[in-house]
N, C-alpha and C positions, 0 to 999 in steps of 0.2 A: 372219674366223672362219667354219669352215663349220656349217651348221644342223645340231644331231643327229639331226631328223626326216629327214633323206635317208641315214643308216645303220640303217634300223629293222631288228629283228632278226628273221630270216628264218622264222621259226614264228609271225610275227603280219605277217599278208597287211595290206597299204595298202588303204583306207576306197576305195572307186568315186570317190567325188567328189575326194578327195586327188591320187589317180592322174591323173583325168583335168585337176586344172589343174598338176601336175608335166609331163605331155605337152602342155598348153596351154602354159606356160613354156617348154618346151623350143622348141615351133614358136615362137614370138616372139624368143625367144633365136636361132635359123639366120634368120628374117626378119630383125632388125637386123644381124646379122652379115655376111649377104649387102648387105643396103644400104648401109653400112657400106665394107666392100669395093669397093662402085662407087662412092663416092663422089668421086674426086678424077676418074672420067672425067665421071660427070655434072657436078662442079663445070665442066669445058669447057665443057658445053653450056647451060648455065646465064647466066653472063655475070657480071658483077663486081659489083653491085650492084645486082639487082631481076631477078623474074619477077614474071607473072603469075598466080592461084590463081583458076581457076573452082569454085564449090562450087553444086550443084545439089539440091534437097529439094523433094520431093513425096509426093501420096498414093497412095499403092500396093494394093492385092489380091495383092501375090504374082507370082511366087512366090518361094521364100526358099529360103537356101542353094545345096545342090548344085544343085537345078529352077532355079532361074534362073543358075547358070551355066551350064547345058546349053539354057538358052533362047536364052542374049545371049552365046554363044557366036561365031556370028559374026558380030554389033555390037562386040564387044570387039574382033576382029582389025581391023573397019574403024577404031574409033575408035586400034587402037594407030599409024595410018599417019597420023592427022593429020597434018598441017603445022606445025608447034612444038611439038610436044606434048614432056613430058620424063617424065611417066606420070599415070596417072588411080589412084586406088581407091576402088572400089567400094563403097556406104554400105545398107546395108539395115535397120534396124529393126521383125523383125514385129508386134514389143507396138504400139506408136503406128500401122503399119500407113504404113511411110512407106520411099523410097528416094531413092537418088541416087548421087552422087558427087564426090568432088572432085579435079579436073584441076589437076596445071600445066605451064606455057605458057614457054619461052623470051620469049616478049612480049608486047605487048597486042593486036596486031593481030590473030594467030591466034587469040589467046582470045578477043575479042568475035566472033570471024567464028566460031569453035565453037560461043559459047552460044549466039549465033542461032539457026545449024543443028539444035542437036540441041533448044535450047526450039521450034523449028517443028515435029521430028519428034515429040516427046512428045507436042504439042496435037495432030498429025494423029491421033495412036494414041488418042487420047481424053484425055489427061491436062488434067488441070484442077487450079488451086491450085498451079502450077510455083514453086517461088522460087529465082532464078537471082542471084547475085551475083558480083562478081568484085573481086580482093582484090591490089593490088600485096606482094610478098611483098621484106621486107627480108633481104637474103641476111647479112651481119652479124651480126644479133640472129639471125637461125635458122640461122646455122650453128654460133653460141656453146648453141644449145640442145638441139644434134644434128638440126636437122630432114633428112629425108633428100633433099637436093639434090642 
């Protein structure tokens, strides 16, 4: 069935806030689509039955959204050349004033030899209260749930 609220009649303009999660929904809707679509090559690089899931959280100052992608602009390019990597995204929350992200890893090996790395680069830059965990990822159950592998 489709929703009546997406033929509204063109002499009553959509509510700011409607609009912008209709264009919210749309960007998520081309995100999974695209993921989606890679999905049987990444299933190659993935492996038959387990990766690895680093998930990293810490306390942040910022900066948030587009300023920090034009900060970690090129940490992002180093970090897309790991060594097992199959992709990271990115986690920022500025309410709680906290960041991070979570990777995953064709194995465990590249994934512990990661968190190292980048929990030493954090604590050089100052960060304090790191919580670095790493999480064997059942490929099975997360692919019966769409996760994107």
């Amino acid at each position: 069935m489709i929703a009546p609220a997406l033929f509204s009649h063109p002499a009553a303009p959509e509510p700011a806030s409607r609009r912008r999660r209709i264009v919210a929904g749309a960007f998520v809707a081309a995100f999974l689509v695209g993921t989606f679509a890679t999905a049987s090559f990444s299933q190659d690089k993935v492996g038959p039955t387990s990766t690895t899931l680093v998930q990293f959280d810490f306390p942040s100052d910022g900066p948030w959204g587009e300023a920090n992608a034009a900060r970690h602009d090129e940490m992002a390019k180093d970090i897309a050349g790991e060594d097992g990597l199959i992709w990271k995204i990115w986690t920022e929350n500025e309410a709680e004033r906290r960041a991070g992200g979570v990777y995953l890893f064709r194995d465990a090996k590249n994934a512990e030899r990661y968190r190292q790395k980048h929990e030493a680069r954090l604590t050089r830059s100052g960060v304090r209260g790191i919580v670095a965990r790493t999480f064997t990822v059942n490929i099975p159950l997360s692919g019966i749930t769409r996760a994107p592998l």
